[in-house]
mmCIF file as Biopython writes it, N, C-alpha, C and O atoms, coordinates in Angstrom:
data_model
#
loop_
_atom_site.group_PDB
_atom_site.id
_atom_site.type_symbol
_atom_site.label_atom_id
_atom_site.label_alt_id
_atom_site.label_comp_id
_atom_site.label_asym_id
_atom_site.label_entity_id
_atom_site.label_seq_id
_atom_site.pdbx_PDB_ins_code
_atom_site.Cartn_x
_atom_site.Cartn_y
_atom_site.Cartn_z
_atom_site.occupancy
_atom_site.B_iso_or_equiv
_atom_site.auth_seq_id
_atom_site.auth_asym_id
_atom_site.pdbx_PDB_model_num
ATOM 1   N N  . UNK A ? 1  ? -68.375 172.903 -60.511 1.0 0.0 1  A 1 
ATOM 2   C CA . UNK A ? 1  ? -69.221 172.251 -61.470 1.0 0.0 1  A 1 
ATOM 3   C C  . UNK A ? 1  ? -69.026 172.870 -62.860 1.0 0.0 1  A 1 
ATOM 4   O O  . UNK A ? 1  ? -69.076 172.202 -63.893 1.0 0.0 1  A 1 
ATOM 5   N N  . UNK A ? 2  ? -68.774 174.337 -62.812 1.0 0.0 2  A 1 
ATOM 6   C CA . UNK A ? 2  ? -69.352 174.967 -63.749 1.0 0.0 2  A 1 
ATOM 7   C C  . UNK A ? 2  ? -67.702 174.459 -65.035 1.0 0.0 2  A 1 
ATOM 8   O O  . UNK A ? 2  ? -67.728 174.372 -66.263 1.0 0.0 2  A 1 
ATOM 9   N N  . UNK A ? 3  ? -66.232 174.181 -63.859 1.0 0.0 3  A 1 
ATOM 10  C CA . UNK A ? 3  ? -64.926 173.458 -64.591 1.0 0.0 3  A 1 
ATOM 11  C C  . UNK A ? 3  ? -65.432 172.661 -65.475 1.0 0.0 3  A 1 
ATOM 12  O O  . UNK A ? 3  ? -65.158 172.738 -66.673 1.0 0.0 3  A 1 
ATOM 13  N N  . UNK A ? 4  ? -66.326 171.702 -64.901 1.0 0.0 4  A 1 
ATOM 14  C CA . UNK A ? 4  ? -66.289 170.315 -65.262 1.0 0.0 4  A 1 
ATOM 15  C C  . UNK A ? 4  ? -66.924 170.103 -66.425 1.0 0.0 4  A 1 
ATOM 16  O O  . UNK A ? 4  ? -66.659 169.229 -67.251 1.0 0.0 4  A 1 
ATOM 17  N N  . UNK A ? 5  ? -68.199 171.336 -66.504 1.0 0.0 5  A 1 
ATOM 18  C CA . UNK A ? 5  ? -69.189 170.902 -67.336 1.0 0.0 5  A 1 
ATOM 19  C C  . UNK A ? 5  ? -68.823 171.738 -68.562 1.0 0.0 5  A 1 
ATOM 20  O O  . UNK A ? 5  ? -68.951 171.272 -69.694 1.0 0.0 5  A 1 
ATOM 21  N N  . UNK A ? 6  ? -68.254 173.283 -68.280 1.0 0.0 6  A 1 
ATOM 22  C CA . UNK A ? 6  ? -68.688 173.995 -69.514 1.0 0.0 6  A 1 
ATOM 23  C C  . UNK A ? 6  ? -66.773 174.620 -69.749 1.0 0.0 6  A 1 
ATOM 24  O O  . UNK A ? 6  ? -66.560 175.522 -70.560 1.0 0.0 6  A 1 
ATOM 25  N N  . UNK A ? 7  ? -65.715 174.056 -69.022 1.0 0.0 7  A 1 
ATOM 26  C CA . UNK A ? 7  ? -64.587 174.808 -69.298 1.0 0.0 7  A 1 
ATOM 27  C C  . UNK A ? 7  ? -63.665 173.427 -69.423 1.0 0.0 7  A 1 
ATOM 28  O O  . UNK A ? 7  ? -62.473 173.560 -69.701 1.0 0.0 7  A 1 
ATOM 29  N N  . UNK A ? 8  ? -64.126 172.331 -69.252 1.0 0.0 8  A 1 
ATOM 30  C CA . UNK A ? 8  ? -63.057 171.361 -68.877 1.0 0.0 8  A 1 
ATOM 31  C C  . UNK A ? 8  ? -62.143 171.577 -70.206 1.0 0.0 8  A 1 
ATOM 32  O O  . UNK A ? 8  ? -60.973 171.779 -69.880 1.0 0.0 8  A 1 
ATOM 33  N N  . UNK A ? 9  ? -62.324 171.590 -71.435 1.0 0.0 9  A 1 
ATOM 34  C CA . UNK A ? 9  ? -61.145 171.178 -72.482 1.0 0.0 9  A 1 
ATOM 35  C C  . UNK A ? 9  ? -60.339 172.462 -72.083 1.0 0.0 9  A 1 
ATOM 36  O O  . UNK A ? 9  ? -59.127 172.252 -72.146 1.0 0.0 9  A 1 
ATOM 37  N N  . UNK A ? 10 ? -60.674 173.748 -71.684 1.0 0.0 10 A 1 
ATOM 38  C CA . UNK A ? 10 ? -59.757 174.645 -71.928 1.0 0.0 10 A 1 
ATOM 39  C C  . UNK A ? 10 ? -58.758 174.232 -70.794 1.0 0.0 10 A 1 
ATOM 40  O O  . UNK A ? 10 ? -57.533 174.354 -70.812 1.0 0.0 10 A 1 
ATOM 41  N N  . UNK A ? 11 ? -59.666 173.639 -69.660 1.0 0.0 11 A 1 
ATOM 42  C CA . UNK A ? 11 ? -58.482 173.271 -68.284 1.0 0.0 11 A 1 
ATOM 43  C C  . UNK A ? 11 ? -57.572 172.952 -68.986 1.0 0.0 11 A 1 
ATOM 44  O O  . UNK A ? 11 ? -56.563 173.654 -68.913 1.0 0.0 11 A 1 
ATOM 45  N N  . UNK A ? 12 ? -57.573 171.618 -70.062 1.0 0.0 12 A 1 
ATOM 46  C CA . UNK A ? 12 ? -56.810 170.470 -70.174 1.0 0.0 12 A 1 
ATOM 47  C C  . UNK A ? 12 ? -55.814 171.156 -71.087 1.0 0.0 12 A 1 
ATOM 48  O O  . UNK A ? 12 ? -54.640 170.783 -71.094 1.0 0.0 12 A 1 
ATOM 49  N N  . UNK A ? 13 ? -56.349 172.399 -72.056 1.0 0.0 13 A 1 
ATOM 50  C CA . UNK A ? 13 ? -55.759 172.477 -73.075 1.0 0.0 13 A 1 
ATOM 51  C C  . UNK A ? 13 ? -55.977 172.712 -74.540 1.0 0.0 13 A 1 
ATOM 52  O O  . UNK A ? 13 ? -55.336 172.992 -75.553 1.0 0.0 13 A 1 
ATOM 53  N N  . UNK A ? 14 ? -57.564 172.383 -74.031 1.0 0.0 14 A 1 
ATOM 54  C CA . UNK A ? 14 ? -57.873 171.786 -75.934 1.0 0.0 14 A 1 
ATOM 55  C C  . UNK A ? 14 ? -59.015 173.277 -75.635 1.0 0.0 14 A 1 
ATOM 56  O O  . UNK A ? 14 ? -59.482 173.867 -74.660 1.0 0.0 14 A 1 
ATOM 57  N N  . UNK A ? 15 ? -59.070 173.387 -77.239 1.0 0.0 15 A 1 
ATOM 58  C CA . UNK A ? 15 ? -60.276 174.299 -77.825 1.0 0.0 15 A 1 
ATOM 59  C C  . UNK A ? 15 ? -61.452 173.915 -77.599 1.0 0.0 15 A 1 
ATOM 60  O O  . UNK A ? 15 ? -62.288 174.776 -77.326 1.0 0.0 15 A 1 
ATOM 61  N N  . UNK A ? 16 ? -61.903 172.283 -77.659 1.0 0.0 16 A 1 
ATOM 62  C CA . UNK A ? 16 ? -63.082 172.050 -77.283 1.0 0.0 16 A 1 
ATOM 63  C C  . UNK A ? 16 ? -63.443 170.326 -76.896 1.0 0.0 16 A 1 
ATOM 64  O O  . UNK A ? 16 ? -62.592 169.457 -77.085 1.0 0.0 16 A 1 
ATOM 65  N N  . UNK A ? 17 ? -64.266 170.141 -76.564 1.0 0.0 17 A 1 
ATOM 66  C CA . UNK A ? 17 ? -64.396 168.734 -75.788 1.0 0.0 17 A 1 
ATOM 67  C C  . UNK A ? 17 ? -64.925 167.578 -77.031 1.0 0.0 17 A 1 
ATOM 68  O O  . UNK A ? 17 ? -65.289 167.967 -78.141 1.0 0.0 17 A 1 
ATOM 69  N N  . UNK A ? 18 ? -64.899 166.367 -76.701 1.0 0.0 18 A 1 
ATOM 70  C CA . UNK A ? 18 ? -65.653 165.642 -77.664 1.0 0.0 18 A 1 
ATOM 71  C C  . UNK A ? 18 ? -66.871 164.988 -76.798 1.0 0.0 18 A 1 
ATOM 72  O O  . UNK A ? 18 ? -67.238 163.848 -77.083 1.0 0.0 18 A 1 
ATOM 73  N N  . UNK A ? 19 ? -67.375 165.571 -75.944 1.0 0.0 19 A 1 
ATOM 74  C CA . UNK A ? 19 ? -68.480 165.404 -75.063 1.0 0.0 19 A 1 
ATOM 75  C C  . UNK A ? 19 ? -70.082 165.316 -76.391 1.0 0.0 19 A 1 
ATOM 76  O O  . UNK A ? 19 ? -70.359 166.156 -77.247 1.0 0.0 19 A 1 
ATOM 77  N N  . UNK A ? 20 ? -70.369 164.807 -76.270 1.0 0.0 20 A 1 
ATOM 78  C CA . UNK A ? 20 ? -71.918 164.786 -76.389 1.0 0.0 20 A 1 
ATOM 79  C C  . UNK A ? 20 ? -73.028 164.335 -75.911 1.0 0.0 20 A 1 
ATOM 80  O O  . UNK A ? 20 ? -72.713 163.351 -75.241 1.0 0.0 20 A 1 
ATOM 81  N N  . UNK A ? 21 ? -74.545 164.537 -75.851 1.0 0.0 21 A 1 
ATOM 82  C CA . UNK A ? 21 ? -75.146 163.860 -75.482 1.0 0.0 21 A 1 
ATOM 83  C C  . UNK A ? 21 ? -75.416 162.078 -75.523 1.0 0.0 21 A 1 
ATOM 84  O O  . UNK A ? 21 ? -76.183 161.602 -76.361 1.0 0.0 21 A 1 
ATOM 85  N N  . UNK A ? 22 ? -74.770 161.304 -74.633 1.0 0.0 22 A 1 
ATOM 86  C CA . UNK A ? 22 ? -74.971 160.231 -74.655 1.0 0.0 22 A 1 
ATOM 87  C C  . UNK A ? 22 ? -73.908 159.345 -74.730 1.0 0.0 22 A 1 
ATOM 88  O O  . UNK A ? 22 ? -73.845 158.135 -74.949 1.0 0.0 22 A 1 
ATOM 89  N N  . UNK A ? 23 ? -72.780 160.527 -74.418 1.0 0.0 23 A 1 
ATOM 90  C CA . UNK A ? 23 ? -71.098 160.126 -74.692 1.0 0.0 23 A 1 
ATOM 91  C C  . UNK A ? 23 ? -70.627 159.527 -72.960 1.0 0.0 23 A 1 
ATOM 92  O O  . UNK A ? 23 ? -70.844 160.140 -71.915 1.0 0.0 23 A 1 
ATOM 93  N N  . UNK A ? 24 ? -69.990 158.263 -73.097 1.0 0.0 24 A 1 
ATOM 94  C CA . UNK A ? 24 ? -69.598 158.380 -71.934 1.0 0.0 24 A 1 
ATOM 95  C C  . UNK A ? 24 ? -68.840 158.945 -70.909 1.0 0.0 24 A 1 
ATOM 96  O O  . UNK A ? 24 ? -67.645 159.117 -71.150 1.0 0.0 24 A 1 
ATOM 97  N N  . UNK A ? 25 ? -69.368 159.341 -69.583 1.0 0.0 25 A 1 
ATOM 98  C CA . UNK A ? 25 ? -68.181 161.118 -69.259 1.0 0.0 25 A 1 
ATOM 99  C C  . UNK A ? 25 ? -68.122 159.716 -67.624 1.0 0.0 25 A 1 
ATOM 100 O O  . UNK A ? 25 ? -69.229 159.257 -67.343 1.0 0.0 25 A 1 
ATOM 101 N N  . UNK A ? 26 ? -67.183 159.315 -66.948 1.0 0.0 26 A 1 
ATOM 102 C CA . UNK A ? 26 ? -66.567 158.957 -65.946 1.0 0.0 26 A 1 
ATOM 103 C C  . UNK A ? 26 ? -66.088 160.295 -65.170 1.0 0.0 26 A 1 
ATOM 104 O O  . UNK A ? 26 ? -65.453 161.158 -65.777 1.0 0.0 26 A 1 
ATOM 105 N N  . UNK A ? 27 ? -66.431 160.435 -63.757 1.0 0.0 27 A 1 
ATOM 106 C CA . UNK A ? 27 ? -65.997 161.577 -62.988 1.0 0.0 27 A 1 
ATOM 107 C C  . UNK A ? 27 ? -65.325 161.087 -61.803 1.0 0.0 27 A 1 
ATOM 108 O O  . UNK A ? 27 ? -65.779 160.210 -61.067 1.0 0.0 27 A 1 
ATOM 109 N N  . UNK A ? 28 ? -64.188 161.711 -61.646 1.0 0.0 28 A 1 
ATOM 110 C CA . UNK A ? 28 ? -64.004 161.300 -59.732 1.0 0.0 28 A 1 
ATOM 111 C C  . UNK A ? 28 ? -63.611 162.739 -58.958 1.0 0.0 28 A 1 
ATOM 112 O O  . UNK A ? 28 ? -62.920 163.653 -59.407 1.0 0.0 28 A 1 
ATOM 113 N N  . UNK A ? 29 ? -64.182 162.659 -57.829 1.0 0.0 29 A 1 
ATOM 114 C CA . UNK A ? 29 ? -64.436 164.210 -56.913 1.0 0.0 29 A 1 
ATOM 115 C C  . UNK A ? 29 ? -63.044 164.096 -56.340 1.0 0.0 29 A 1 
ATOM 116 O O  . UNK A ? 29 ? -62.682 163.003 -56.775 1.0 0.0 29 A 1 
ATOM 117 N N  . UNK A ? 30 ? -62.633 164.297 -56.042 1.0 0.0 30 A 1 
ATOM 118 C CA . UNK A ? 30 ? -61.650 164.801 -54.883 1.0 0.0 30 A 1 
ATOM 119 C C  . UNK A ? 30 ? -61.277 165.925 -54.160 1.0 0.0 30 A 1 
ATOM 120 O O  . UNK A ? 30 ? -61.385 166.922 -54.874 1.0 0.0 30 A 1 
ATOM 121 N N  . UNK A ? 31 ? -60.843 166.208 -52.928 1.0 0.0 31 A 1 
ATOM 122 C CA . UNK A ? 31 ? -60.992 167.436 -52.192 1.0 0.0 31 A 1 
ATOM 123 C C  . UNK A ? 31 ? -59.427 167.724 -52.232 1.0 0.0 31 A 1 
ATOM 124 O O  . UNK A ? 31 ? -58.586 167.191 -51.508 1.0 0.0 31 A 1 
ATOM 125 N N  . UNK A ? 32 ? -59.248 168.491 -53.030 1.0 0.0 32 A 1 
ATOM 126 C CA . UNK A ? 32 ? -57.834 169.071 -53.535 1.0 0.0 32 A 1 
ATOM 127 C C  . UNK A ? 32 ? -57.589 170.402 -54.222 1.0 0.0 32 A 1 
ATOM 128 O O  . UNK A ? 32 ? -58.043 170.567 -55.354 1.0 0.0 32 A 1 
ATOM 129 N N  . UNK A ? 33 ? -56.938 171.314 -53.647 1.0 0.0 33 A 1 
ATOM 130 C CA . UNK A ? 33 ? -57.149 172.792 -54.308 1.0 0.0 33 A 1 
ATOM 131 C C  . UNK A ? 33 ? -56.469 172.675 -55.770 1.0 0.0 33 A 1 
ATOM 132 O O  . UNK A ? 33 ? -56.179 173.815 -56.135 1.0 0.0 33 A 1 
ATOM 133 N N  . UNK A ? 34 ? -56.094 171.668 -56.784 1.0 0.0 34 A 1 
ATOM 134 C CA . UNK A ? 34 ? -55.263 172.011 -57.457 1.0 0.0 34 A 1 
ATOM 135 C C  . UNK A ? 34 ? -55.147 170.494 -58.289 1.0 0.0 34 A 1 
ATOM 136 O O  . UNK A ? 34 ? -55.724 169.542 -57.762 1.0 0.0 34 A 1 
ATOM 137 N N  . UNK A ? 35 ? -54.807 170.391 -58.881 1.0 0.0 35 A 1 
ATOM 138 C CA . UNK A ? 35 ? -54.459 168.779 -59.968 1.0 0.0 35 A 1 
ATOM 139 C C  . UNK A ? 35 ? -53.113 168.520 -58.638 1.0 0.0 35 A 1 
ATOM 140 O O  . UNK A ? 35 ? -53.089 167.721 -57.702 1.0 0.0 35 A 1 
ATOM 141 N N  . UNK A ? 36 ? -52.549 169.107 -58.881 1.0 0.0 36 A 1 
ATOM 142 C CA . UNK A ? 36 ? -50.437 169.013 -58.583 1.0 0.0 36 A 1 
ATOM 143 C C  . UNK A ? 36 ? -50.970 168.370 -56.615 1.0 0.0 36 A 1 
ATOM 144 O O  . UNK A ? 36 ? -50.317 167.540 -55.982 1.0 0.0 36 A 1 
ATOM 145 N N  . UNK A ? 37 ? -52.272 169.079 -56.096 1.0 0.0 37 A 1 
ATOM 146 C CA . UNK A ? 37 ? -52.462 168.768 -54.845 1.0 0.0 37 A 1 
ATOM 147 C C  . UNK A ? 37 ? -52.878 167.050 -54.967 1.0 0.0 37 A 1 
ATOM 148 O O  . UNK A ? 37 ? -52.278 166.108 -54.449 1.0 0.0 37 A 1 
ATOM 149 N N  . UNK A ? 38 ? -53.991 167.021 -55.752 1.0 0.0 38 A 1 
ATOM 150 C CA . UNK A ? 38 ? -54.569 165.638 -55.898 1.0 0.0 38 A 1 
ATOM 151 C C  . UNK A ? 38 ? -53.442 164.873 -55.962 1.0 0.0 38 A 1 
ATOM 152 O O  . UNK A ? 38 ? -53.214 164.356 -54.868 1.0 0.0 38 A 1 
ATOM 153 N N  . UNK A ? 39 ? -52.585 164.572 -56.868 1.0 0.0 39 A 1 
ATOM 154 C CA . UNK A ? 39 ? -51.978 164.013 -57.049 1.0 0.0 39 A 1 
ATOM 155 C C  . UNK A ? 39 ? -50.616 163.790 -56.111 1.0 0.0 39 A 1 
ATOM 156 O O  . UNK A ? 39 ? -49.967 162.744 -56.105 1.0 0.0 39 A 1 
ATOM 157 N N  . UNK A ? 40 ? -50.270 165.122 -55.224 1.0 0.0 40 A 1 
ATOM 158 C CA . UNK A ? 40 ? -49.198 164.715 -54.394 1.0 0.0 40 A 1 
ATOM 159 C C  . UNK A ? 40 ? -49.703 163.930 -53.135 1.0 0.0 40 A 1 
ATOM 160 O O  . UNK A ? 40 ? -49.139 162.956 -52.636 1.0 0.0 40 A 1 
ATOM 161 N N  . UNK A ? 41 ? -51.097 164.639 -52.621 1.0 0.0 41 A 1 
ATOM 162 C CA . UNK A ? 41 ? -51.669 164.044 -51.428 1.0 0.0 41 A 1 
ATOM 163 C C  . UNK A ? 41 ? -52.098 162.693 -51.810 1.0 0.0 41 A 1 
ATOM 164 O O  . UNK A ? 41 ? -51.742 161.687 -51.197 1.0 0.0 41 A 1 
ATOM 165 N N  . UNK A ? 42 ? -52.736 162.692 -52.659 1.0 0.0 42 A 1 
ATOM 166 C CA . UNK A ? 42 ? -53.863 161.826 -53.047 1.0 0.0 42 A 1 
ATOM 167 C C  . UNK A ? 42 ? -54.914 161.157 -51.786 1.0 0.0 42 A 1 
ATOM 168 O O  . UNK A ? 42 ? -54.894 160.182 -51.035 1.0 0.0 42 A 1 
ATOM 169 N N  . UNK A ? 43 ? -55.949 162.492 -52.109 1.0 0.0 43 A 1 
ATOM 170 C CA . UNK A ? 43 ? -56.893 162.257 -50.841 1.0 0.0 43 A 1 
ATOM 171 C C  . UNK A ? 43 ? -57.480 161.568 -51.172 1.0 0.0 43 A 1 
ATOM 172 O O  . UNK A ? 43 ? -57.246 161.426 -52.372 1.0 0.0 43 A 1 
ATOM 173 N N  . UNK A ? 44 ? -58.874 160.367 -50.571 1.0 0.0 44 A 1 
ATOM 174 C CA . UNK A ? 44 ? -59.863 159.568 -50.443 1.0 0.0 44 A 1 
ATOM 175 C C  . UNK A ? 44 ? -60.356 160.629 -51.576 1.0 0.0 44 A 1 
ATOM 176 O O  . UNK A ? 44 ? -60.302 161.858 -51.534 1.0 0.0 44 A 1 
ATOM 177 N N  . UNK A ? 45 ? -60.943 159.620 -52.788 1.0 0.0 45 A 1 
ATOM 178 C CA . UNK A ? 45 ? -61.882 159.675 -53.868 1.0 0.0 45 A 1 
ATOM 179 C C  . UNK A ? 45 ? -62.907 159.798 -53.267 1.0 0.0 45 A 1 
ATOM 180 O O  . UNK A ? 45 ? -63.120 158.838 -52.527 1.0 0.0 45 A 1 
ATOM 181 N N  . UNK A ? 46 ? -63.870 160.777 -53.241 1.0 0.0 46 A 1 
ATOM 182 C CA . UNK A ? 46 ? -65.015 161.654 -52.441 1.0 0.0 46 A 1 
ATOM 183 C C  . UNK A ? 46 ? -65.790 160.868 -53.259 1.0 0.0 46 A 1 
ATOM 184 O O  . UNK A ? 46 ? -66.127 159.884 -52.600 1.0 0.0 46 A 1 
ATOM 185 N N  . UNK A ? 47 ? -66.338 160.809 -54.621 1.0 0.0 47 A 1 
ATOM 186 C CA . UNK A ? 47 ? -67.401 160.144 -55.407 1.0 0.0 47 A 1 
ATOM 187 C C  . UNK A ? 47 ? -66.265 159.863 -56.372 1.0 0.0 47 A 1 
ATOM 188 O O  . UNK A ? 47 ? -65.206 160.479 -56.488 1.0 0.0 47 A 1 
ATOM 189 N N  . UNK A ? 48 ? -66.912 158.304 -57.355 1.0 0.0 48 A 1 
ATOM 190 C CA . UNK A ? 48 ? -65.978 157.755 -58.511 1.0 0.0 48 A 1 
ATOM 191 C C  . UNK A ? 48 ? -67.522 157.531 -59.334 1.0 0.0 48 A 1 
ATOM 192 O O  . UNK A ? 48 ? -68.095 156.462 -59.124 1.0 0.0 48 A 1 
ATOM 193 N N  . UNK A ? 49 ? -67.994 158.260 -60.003 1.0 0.0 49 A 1 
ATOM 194 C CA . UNK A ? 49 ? -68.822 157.956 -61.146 1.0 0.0 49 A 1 
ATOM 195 C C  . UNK A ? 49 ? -68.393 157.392 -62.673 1.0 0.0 49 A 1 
ATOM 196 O O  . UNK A ? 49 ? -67.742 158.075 -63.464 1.0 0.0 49 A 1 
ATOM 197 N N  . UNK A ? 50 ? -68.877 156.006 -62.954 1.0 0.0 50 A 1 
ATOM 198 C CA . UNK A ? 50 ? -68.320 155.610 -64.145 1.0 0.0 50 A 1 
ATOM 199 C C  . UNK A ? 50 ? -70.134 155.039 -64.773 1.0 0.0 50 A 1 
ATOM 200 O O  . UNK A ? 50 ? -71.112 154.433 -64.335 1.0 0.0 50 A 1 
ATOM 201 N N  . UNK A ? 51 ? -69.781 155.572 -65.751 1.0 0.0 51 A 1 
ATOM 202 C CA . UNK A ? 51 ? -70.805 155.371 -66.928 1.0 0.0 51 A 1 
ATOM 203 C C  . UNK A ? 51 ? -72.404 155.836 -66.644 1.0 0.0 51 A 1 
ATOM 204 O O  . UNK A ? 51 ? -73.431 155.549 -67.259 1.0 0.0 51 A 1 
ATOM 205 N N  . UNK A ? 52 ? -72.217 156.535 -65.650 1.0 0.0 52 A 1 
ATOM 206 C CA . UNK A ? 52 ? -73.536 157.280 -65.135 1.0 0.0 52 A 1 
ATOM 207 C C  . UNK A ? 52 ? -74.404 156.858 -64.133 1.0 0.0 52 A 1 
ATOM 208 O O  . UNK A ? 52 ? -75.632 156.948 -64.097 1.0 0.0 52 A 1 
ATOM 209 N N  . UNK A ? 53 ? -73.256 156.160 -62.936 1.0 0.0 53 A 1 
ATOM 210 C CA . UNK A ? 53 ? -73.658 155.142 -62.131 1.0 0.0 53 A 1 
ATOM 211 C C  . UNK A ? 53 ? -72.601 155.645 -61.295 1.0 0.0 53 A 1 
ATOM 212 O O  . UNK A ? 53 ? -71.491 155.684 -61.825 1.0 0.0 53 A 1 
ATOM 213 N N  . UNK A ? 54 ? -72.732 156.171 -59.705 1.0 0.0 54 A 1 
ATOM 214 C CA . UNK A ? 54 ? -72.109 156.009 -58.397 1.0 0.0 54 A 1 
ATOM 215 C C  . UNK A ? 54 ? -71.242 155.317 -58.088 1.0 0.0 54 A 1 
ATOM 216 O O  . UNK A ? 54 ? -71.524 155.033 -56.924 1.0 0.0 54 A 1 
ATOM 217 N N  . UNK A ? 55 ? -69.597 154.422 -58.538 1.0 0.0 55 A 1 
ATOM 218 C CA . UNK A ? 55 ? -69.489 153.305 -58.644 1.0 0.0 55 A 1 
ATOM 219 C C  . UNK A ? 55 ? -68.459 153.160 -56.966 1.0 0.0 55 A 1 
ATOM 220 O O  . UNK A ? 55 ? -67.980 152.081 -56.616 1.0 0.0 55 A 1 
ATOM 221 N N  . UNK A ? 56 ? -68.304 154.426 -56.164 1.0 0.0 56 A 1 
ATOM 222 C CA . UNK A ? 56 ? -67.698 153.964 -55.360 1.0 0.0 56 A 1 
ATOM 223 C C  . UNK A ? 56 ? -67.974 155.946 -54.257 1.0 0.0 56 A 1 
ATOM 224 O O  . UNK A ? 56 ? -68.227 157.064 -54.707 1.0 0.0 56 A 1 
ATOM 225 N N  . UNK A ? 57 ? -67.808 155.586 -53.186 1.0 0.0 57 A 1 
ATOM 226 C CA . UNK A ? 57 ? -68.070 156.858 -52.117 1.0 0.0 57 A 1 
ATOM 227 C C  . UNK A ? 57 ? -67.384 156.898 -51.167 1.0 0.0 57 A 1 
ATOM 228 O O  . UNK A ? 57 ? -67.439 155.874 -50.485 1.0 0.0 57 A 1 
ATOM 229 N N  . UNK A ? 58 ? -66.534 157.911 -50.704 1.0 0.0 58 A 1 
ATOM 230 C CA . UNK A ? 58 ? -65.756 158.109 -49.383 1.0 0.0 58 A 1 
ATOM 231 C C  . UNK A ? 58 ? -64.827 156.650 -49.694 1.0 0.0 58 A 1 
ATOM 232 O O  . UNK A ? 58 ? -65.018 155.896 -48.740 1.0 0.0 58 A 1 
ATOM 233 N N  . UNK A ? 59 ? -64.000 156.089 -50.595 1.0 0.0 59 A 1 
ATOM 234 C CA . UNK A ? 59 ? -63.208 155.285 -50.386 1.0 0.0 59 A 1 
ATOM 235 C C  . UNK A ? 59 ? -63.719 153.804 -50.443 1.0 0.0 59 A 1 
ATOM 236 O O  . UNK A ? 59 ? -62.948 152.847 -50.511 1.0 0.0 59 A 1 
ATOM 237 N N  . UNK A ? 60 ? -65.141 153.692 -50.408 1.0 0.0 60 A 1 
ATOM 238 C CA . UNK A ? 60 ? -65.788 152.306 -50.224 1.0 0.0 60 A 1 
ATOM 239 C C  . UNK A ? 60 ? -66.405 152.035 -52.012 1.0 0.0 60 A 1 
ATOM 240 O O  . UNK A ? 60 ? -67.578 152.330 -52.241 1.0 0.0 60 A 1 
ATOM 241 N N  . UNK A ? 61 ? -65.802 151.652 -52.798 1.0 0.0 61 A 1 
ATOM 242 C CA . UNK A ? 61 ? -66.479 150.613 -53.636 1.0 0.0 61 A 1 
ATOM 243 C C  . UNK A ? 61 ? -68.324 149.992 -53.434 1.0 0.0 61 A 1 
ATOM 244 O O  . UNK A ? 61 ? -68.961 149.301 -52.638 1.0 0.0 61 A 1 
ATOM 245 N N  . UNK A ? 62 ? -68.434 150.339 -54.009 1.0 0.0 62 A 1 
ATOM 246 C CA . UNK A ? 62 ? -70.549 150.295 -54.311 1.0 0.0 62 A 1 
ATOM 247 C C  . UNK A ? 62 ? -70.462 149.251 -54.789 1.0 0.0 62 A 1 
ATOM 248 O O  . UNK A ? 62 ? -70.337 148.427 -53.883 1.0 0.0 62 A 1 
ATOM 249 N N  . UNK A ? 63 ? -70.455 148.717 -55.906 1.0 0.0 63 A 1 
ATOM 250 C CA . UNK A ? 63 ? -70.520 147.774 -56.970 1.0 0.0 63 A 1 
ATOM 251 C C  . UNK A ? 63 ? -69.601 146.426 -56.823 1.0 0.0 63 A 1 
ATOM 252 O O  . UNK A ? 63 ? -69.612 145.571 -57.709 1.0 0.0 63 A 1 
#
């Protein structure tokens, strides 16, 4: 959590985020030790949050 919320730009690269309150932030979980893992396995999207709404779980589409 603590990546996502308070270190993500340095993950990516950058000095700092353009996050703000009320900015839209889209998330998707995946169970992968690593970016290079996600992307070679590409496991089932655990949660897909878009615009601050649940939009899909374990692979099944909500919406």
């Amino acid at each position: 959590m603590e990546l996502a919320t308070r270190r993500a730009a340095s993950f990516v690269g950058r000095e700092r985020h353009d996050l703000a309150p009320g900015c839209r932030a889209d998330v998707v979980l995946v169970a992968a030790e690593n970016v290079p893992d996600a992307l070679m396995r590409v496991p089932v999207r655990s949660w897909v949050i878009a615009g601050g709404r649940v939009v899909a779980r374990e692979g099944e589409v909500l919406v």
